[in-house]
C-alpha positions as CSV (number, residue, x, y, z in Angstrom):
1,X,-27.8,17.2,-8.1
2,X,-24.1,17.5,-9.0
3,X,-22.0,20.1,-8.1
4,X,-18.7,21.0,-9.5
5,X,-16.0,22.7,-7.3
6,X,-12.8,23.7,-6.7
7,X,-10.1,23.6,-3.7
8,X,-6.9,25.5,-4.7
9,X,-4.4,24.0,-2.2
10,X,-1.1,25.2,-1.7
11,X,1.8,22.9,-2.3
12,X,3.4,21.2,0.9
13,X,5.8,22.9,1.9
14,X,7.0,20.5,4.7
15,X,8.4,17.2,3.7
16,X,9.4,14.5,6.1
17,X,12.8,13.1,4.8
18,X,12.3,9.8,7.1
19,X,8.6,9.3,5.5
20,X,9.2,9.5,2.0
21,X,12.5,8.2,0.5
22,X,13.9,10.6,-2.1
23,X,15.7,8.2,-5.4
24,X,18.3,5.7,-4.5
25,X,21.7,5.5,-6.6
26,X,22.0,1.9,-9.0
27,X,25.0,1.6,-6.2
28,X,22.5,1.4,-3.0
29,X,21.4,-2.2,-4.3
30,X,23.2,-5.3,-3.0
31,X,22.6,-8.8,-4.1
32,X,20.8,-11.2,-1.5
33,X,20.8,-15.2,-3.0
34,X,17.7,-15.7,0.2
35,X,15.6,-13.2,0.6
36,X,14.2,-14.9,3.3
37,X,17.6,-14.4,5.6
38,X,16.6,-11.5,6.9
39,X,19.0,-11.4,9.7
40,X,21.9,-10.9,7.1
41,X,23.7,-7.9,5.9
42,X,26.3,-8.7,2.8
43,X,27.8,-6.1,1.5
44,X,28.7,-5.1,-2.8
45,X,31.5,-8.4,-2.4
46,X,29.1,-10.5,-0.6
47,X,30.5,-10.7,2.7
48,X,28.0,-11.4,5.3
49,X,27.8,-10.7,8.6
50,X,24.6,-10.9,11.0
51,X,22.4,-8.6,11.9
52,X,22.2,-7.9,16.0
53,X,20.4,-4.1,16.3
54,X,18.2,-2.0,14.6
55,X,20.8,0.0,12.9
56,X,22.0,-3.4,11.2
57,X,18.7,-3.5,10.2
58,X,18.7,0.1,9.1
59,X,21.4,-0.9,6.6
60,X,19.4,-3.9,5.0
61,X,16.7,-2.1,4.6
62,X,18.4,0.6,2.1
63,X,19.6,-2.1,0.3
64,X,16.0,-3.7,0.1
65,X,14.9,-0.6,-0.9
66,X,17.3,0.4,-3.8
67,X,16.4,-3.6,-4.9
68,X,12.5,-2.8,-5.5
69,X,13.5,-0.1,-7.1
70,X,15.5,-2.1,-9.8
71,X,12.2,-3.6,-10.5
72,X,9.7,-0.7,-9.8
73,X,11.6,1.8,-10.9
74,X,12.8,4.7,-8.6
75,X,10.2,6.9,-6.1
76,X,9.8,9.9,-7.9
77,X,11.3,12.5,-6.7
78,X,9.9,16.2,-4.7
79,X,9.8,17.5,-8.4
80,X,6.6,15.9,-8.9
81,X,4.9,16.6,-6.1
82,X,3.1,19.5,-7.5
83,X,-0.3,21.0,-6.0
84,X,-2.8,18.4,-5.4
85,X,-5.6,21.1,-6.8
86,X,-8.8,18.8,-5.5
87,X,-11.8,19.2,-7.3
88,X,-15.2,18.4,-5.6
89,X,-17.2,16.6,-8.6
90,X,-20.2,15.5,-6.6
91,X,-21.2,15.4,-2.9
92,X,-23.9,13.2,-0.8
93,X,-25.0,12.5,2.7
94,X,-25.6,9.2,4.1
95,X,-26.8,8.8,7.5
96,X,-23.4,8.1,8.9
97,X,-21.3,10.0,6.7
98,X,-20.6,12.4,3.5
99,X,-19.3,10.8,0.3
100,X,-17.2,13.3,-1.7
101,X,-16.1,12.2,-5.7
102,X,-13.2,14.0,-5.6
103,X,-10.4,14.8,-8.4
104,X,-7.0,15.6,-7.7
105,X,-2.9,16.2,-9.4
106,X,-0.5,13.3,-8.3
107,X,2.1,14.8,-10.7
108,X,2.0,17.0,-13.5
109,X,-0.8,16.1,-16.9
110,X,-2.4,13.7,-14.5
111,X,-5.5,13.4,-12.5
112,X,-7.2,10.5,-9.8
113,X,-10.6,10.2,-9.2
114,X,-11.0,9.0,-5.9
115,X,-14.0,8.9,-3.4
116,X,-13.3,10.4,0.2
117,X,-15.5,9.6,3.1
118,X,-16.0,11.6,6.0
119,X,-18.5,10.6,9.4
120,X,-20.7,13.1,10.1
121,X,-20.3,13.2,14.1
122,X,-17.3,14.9,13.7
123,X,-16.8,18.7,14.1
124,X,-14.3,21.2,12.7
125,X,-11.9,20.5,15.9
126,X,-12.5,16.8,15.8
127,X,-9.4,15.1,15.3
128,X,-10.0,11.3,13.9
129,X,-7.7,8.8,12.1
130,X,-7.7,8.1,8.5
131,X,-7.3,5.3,6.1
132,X,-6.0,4.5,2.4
133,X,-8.3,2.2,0.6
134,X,-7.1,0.5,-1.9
135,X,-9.6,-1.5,-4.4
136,X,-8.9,-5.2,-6.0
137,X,-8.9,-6.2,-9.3
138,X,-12.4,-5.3,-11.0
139,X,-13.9,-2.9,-13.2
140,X,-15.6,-0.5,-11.0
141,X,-12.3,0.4,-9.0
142,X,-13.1,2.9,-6.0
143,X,-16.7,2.3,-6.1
144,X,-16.5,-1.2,-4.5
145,X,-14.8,0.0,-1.1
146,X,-17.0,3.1,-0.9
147,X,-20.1,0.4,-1.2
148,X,-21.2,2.1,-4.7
149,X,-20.7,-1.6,-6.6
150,X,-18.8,-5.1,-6.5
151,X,-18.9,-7.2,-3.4
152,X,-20.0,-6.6,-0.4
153,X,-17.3,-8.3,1.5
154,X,-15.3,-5.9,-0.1
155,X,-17.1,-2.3,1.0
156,X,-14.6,-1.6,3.6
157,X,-14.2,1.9,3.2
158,X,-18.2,2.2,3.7
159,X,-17.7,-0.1,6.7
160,X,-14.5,1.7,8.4
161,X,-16.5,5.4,7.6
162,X,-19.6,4.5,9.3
163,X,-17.2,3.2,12.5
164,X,-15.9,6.9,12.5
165,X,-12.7,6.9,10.2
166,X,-12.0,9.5,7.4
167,X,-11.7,7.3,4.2
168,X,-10.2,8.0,0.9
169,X,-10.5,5.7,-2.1
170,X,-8.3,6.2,-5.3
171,X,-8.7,4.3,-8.9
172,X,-5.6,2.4,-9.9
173,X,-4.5,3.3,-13.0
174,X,-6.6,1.9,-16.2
175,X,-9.5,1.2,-13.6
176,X,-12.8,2.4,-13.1
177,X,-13.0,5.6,-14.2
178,X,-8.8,6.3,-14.3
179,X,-8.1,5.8,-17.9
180,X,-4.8,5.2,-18.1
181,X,-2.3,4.2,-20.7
182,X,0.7,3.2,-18.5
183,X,3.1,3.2,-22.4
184,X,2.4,6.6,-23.3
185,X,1.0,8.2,-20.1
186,X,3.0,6.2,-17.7
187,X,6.2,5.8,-19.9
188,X,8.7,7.9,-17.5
189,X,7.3,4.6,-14.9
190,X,9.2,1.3,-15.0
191,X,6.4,-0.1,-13.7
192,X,2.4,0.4,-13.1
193,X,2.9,-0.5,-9.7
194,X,5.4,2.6,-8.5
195,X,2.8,4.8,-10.4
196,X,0.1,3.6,-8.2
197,X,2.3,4.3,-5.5
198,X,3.4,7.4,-5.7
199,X,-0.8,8.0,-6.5
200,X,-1.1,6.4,-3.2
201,X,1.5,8.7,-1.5
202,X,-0.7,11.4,-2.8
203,X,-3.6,10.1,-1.6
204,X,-1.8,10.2,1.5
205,X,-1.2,13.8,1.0
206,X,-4.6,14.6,0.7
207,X,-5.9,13.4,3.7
208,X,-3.2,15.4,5.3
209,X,-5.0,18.5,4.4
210,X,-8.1,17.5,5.5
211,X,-9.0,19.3,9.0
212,X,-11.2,15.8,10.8
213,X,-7.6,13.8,10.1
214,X,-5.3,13.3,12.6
215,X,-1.9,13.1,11.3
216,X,-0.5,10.6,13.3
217,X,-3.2,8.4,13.0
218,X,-3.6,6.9,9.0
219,X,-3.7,3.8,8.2
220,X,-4.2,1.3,4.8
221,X,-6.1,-1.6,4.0
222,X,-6.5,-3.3,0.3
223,X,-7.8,-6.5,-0.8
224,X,-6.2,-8.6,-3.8
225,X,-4.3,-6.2,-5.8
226,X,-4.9,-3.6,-3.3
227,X,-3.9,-6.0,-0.5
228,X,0.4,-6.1,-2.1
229,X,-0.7,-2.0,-3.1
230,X,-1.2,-1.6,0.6
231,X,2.1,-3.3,1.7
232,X,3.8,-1.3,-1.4
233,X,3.1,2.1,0.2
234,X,3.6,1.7,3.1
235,X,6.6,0.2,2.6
236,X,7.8,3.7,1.0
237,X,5.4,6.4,3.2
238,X,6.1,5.7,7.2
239,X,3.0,7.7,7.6
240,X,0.7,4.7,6.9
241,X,0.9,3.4,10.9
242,X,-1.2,-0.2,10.5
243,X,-1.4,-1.7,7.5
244,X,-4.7,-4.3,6.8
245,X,-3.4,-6.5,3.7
246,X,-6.5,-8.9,2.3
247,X,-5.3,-12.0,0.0
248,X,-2.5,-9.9,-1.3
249,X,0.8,-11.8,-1.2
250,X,2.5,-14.6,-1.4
251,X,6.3,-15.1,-1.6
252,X,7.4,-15.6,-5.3
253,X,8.6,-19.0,-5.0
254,X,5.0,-19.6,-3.5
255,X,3.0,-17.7,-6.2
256,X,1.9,-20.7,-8.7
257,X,4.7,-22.5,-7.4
258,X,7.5,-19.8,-8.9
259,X,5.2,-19.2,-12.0
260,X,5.1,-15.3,-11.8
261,X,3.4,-14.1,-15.4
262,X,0.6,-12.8,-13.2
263,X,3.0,-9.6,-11.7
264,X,4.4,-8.7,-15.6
265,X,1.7,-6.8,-17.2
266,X,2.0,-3.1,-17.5
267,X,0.0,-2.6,-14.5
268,X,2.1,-4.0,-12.5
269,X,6.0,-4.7,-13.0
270,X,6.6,-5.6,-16.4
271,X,10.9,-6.1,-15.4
272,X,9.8,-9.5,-13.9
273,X,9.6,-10.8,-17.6
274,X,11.9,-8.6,-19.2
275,X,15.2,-8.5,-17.0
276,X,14.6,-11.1,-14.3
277,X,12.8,-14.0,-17.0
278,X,9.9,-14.7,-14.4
279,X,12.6,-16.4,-12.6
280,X,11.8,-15.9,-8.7
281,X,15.5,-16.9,-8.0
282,X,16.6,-13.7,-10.0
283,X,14.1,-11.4,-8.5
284,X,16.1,-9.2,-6.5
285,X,13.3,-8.6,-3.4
286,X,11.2,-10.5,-2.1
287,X,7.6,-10.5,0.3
288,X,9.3,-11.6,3.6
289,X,11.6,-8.4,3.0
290,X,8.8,-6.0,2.6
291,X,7.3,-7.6,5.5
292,X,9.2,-6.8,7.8
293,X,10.2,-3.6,6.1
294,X,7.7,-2.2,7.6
295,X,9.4,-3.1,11.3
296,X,8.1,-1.4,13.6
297,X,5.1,-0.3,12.4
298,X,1.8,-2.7,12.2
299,X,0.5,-5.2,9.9
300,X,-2.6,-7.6,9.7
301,X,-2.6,-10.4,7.2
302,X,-6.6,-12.3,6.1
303,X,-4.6,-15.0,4.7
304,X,-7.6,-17.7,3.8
305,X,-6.2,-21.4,3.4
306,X,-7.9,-21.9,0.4
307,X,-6.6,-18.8,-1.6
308,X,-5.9,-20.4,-5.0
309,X,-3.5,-16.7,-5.7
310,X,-1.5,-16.3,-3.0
311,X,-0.1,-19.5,-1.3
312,X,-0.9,-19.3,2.5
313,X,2.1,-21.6,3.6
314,X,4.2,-18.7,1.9
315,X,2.4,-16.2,3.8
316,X,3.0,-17.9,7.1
317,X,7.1,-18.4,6.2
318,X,6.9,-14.7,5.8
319,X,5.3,-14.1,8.8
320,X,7.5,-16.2,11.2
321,X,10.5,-14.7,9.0
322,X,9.8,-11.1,9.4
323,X,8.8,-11.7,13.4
324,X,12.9,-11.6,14.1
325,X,12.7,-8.3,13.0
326,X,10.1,-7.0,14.6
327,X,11.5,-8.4,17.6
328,X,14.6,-5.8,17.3
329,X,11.8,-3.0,18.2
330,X,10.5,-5.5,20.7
331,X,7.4,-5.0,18.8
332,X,6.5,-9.0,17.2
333,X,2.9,-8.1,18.9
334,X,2.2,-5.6,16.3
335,X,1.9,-8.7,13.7
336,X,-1.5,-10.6,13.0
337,X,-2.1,-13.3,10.8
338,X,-5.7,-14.6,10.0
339,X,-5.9,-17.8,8.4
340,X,-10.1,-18.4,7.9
341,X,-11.2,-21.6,6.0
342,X,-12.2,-19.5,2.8
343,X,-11.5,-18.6,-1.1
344,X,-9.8,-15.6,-1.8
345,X,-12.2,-13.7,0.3
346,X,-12.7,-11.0,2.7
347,X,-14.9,-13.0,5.4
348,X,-17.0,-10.5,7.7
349,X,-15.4,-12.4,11.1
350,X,-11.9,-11.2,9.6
351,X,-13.1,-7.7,8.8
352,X,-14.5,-7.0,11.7
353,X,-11.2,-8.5,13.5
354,X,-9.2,-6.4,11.8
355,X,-11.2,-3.0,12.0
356,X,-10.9,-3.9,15.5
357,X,-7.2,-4.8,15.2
358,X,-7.0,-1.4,13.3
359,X,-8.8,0.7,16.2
360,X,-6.1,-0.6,18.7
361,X,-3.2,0.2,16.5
362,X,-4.6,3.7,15.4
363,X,-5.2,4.8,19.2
């Protein structure tokens, strides 16, 4: 039987200005000809000089920052972060945990379905950690990583829930049951994939007011398209502490060897064809920045060597790349790349690696 409810939240009155970065000015943006150089800071004439601490680094990343936003479009702003209003649509009780179809208000005239997991061992004063699970490409969205549909390599939000983790699992826009149009609906968005990120941020927002989560202990993982969605938000929210990206990146010049029609659709970030000409040399960020842009946080990488999408020599430059910034935090431990002899897959030795990895990280 379903049962329709409502939650009346008040707004959040709290905002972290280090977690969530208000919009940048055009100005904040600096041109990088290598966006692999990461230990290089130019400034607006292109004078370089190297980067030796982490408030060198602090500098780069602002201008890495305002340089996805020429693509993405900007963050939006506090003025959108309106009450999340969560409506319960249905409820059920496995024998591990309670599977909630939720509703809820990223911004005003808009509303996410999502699917939030919660184990049942834990009590009103149980504190646990929580995750962000993002779906990849298919038609039944959320229900794959809540184990509803899809693949079962891919049910990781079932798998982490039963392990003892608070899960939430939003549609992208346009999938499963999120109809979206991103031209009309989305048109004050630059790009589908700052929509789903400022959907993710509310996500994020969500679990916060759930009583089980603790806080400082919420993590991400995606697969595919939710394996770069992953590394997109946390990128922006510093709240995500360990990131778990599946097949989901590649730098551009190793994306179909610099042939990057697959990021232009209105899903995704359509000012790759329209102002940059699918040309990864004009492309004013790149993976090996976001990478380490999330310095000194965590993140593990199921990179197979057979993943026709994203290039796993790329991934590896990244990797080795972005390890000289970590190493400013002394913290090149709290990177993990997988590499299994597999498709563009989720094997179950990774998963369970990286669930693993993810216990250690969220501790």
């Amino acid at each position: 039987m379903q049962r329709t409810y409502w939650l009346l939240l008040i707004p959040l009155l709290i905002v972290q200005p280090t977690s969530i970065r208000a919009d940048l000015p055009k100005d904040g943006a600096v041109y990088y000809p290598d966006h692999s150089n990461l230990l290089v800071l130019r400034d607006a004439d292109g004078r370089e000089r190297p980067i030796t601490s982490k408030a060198d680094w602090a500098a780069r990343l602002k201008h890495i920052r305002a340089n996805m936003e020429l693509v993405m479009g900007p963050l939006p702003d506090e003025k959108r972060r309106v009450p999340l209003e969560i409506e319960i649509v249905s409820e059920e009780t496995t024998d591990k945990y309670i599977r909630r179809k939720v509703r809820f208000t990223p911004e005003p005239d808009d509303r996410v379905p999502a699917w939030i997991l919660i184990p049942r061992h834990i009590t009103q004063t149980t504190l646990v950690p929580a995750v962000l699970c993002l779906h990849q490409t298919n038609n039944v969205g959320k229900d794959e990583p809540a184990g509803l549909g899809g693949l079962p390599a891919l049910r990781y939000a079932h798998e982490l829930a039963e392990l003892g983790y608070v899960c939430i699992a939003p549609d992208y826009p346009s999938f499963g049951e999120y109809r979206y149009d991103f031209k009309k609906q989305g048109a004050h968005y630059s790009s589908g994939s700052m929509k789903a990120i400022w959907n993710n941020i509310r996500a994020v927002d969500l679990l916060e007011t759930l009583p089980q989560v603790d806080k400082t202990r919420i993590g991400v993982i995606g697969h595919s398209l939710g394996g770069h969605n992953a590394l997109f938000t946390a990128f922006f929210d510093n709240r995500l502490k360990a990131v778990i990206t599946s097949c989901g990146f590649t730098p551009f010049h190793d994306y179909y060897k610099g042939q990057l029609k697959g990021w232009t659709s209105d899903r995704y970030m359509p000012l790759i064809r329209e102002t940059y000409q699918n040309d990864p040399d004009k492309v004013p960020f790149d993976f090996y920045e976001i990478l380490a842009g999330l310095a000194p946080r965590s993140c593990y990488s199921n990179s197979p060597i057979s993943d026709s999408n994203f290039e796993v020599e790329g991934v590896r430059k990244a990797f080795k790349k972005a390890e000289a910034v970590f190493s400013l935090y002394g913290a090149e431990s709290h990177l993990k790349l997988a590499t299994p002899d597999a498709l563009h897959d989720f094997p179950e030795i990774q998963r369970k690696e990286a669930y693993e990895w993810l216990k250690q990280q969220l501790k």
